[in-house]
N, C-alpha and C positions, 0 to 999 in steps of 0.2 A: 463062412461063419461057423461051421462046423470044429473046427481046429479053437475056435474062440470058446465057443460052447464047454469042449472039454477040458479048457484051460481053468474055465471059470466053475467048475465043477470043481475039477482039483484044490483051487484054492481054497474053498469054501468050505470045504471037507477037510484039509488042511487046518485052517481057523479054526473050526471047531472041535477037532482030535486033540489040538492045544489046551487042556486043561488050564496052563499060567495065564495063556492069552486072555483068554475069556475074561476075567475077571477084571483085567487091565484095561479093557476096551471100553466095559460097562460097570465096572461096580465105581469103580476109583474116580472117573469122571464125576460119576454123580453123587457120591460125599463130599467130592471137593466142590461141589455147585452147590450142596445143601450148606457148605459150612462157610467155605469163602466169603459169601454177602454179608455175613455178620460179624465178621471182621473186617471188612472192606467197605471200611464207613469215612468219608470226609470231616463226620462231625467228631469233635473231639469235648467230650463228656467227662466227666466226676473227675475236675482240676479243683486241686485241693488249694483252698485259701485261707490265709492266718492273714486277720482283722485285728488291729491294732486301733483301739478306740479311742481317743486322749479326751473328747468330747462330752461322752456318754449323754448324750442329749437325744432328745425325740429324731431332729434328722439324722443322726447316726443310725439312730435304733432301725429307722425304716429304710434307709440305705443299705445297713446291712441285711435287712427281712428282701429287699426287692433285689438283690446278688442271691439272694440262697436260692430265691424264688426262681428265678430261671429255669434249675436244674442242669444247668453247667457246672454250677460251682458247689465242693461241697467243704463245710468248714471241719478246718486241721486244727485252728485252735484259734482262741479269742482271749489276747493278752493284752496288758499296760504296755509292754515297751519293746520296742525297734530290734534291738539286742533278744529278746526272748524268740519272737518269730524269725529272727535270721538263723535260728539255732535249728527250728524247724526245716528251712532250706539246706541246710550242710546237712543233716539228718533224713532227705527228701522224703520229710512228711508234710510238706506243703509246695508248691510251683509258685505261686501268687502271693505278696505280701500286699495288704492294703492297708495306710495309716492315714487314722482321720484325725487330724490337729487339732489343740484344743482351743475352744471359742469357735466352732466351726458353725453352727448354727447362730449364734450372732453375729459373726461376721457376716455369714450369709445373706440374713435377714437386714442385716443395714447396710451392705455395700451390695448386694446381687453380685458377690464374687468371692471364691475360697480355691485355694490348692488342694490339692490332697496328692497323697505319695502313693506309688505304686511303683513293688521293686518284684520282678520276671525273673525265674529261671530259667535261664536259655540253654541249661544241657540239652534240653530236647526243644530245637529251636522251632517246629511246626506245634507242639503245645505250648509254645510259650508267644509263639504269635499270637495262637487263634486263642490262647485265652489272656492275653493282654488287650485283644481285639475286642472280644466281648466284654470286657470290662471298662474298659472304656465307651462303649457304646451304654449299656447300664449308666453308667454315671450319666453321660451326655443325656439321656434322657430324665434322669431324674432331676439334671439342673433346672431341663427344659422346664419339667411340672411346677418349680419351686419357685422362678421364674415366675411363669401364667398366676402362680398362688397368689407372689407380692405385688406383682403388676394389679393384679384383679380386686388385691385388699385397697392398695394404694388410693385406687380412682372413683373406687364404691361402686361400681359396675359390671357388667360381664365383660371380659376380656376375650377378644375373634382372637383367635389364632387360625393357622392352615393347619391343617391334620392331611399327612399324608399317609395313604394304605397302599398297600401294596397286592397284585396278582398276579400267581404264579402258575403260568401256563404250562401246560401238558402234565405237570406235578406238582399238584399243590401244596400236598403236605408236606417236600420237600426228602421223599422216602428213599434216604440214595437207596436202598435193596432193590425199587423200583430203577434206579440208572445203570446201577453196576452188573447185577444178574445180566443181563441181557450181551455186556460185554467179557464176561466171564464165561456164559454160555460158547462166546465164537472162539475163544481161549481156548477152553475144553476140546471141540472140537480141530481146530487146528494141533493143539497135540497129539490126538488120535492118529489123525490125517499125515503129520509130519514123522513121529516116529513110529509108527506102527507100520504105516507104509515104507517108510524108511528101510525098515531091518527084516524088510521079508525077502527081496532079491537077494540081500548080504547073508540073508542065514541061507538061502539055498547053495549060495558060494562056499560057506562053512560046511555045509555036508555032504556037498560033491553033486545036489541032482542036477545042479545048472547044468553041468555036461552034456547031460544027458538029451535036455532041451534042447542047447547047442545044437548038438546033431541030430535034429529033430527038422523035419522038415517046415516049421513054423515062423512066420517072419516076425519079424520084431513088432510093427507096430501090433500084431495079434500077440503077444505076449507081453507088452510095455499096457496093454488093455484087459487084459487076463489079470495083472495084477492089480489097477484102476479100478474098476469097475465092483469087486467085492470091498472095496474101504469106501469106495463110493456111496456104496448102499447102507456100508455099517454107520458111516458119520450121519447122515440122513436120521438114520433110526436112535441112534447118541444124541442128536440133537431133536429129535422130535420126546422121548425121554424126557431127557433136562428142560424142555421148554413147554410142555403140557403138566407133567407132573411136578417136578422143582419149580418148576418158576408161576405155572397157573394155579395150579390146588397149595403149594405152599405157601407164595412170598405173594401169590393175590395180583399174578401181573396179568392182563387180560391185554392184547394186541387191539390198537387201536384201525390198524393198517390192512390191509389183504394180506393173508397166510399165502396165498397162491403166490404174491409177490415175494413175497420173504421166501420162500424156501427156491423158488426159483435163483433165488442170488446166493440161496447156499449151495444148490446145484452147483451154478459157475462158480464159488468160490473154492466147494470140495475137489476139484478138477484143477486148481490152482494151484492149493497145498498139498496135492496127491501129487503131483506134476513137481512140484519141488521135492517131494519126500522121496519119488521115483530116481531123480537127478542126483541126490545125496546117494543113494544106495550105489549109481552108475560109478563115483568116482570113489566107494568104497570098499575093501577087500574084506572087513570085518566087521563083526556086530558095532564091538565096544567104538571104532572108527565109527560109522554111523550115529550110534548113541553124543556122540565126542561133538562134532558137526553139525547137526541137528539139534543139541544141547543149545549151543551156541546161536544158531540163528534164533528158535524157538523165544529163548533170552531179549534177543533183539526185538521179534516181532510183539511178543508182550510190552515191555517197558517202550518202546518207539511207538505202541499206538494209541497212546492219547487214553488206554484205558483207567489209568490212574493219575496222570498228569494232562494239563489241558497241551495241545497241541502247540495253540498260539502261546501259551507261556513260555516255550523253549526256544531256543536262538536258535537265529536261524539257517545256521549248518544241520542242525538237529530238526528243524520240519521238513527239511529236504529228505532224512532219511526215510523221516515218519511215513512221506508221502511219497517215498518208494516199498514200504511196508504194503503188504495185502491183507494184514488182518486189522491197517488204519481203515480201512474202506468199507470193509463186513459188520464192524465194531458201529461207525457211524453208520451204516443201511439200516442196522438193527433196531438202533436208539431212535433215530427218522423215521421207521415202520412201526416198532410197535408204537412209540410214547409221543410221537406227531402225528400219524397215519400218514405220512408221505405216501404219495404214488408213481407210477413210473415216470413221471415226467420228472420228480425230483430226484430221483436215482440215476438219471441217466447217465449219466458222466460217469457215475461209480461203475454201471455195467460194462462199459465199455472199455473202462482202465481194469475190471477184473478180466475181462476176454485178452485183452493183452497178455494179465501175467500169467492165463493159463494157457496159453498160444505159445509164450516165451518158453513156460519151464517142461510141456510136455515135447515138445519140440527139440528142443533140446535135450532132456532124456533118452528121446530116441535115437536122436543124431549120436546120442554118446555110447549110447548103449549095443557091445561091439559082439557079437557071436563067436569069441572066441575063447578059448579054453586056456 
């Protein structure tokens, strides 16, 4: 143990003589956790809508009052004609066109049925979904009331309708900063873990002390663990950082789950990414070569784990990847730990596919990693 000992001295002392390092490990992780959640939102807000009235009648008026109301939508402009708010669109000072025909509240009112026009700009085809989506939900509701109104004048009594409500488990208020932090946070951490461990064998290869090791009476797995073991401790403390302070005192996320369990599975997962980032540096002779490769997977593991796209949405060549990914597995423990309280029984699976991929990549780090100069 001795030989390990002094290894793990060196490195640490190393780390820390690093003035650039430092601040890469710890500062930059954690603005990018304070800032990311508040742009990494699902909901898509203040879509601008030009309201084309032909009507101008009381349900228009409150048709368009119960569109503003949401706070989705905010008005670009409230014109007479088709032609003036299309000018708005070519101009993209509105996304949404809504025209209400004229005679719309007596047609209403005597047939229980009317059109109305809704024209979408689809440059940006995820806001023009999710606010074509709401907008048409808006209306479907409002026919619904108007509806119950003449139904209920019609027969001179009260009209049953079903009212459906809805509850939203584990997050009510529906907070993605509550979803996403938590998968941002293993983010954070696996880039620590992948490049930072990545380019520390390669920079010793850049300034010649690998050599020295070389002919050093020291075996490999004691210095394949001299290297492990200090990123081990730094991610730990990265993520104990960004998950106490960013994520509890700031965004108000409180773990519903056992901390003892969660960080256990960060344990086995930093062992995983360390163990990959170790493997990358075996088969590279320089920084920017490391950087280059690591880029690349890093790339991969992000966008392939489900943290911004749902998993089952992607075809299914693409959840094959996802679910050869190890920060799909961290990402989901996280979100089942703190925002369900899962306990080990429902993790299980996950622990057992994380001991794999850090069995596979340290293992093989070693196997590759060759004593030679």
């Amino acid at each position: 143990m001795r030989p390990l000992k002094i290894l793990l001295i060196k490195e640490f002392k190393q780390i820390f003589r690093d003035k650039t390092l430092l601040p890469l490990i710890f500062a930059l992780p954690l603005i990018q956790l304070l800032i990311i959640p508040l742009a990494a939102d699902y909901e898509v807000k203040n879509i601008n809508i030009s309201i084309v009235d032909n009507d101008q009648s009381s349900y228009s008026e409150e048709l368009t009052s119960k569109v503003l109301a949401t706070g989705y939508f905010k008005l670009a402009g409230y014109s007479h004609s088709y032609k003036e708010s299309f000018k708005q669109i070519e101009t993209d000072k509105a996304d949404l066109i809504l025209e209400i025909p004229q005679n719309f509240e007596q047609n209403l009112s005597r047939n229980g049925f009317e059109k109305l026009f809704i024209a979408v700009n689809a440059i940006n085809g995820t806001k023009a979904g999710l606010g074509g989506s709401y907008l048409s939900s808006i209306i479907a509701d409002f026919n619904h009331k108007i509806n119950t109104e003449i139904v209920s004048t019609n027969i001179n009594s009260e009209f049953k309708s079903i009212e459906v409500t809805s509850l939203n488990w584990f997050n009510p208020y529906m907070n993605y900063k509550i979803f996403m932090v938590p998968g941002i946070l293993v983010i954070l951490v696996t880039m620590v873990g992948a490049y930072m461990c990545g380019l520390n064998i390669v920079k010793e290869k850049e300034i010649g002390t690998i050599e020295q090791i070389n002919v050093s009476p020291i075996k490999k797995h004691h210095y394949i663990l001299g290297k492990l073991i200090p990123f081990w401790i730094i991610g730990i403390v990265v993520f104990s950082i960004g998950f106490f302070i960013i994520g509890w005192l700031v965004y108000g996320i409180i773990p519903v789950g056992s901390l003892l369990l969660l960080y256990s599975y960060l344990a086995l997962f930093l062992i995983a990414i360390l163990g990959f980032g170790l493997l990358v540096s075996t088969y590279s002779e320089t920084q920017q070569q490391a950087m280059s490769v690591s880029f690349f997977f890093v790339m991969m593991f992000i966008l392939m784990s489900g943290l911004f796209t749902s998993i089952d949405a992607m075809p299914n060549w693409a959840q094959k990847i996802a679910y050869a990914n190890p920060v799909t597995y961290f990402i989901e423990v996280m979100r089942m730990v703190v925002l369900k309280g899962s306990g080990l029984a429902h993790i299980s699976k996950h622990i057992f596919i994380m001991i794999g991929f850090a069995l596979l990549f340290n293992t093989w780090a070693i196997i590759n990693y060759r004593k030679t100069s």
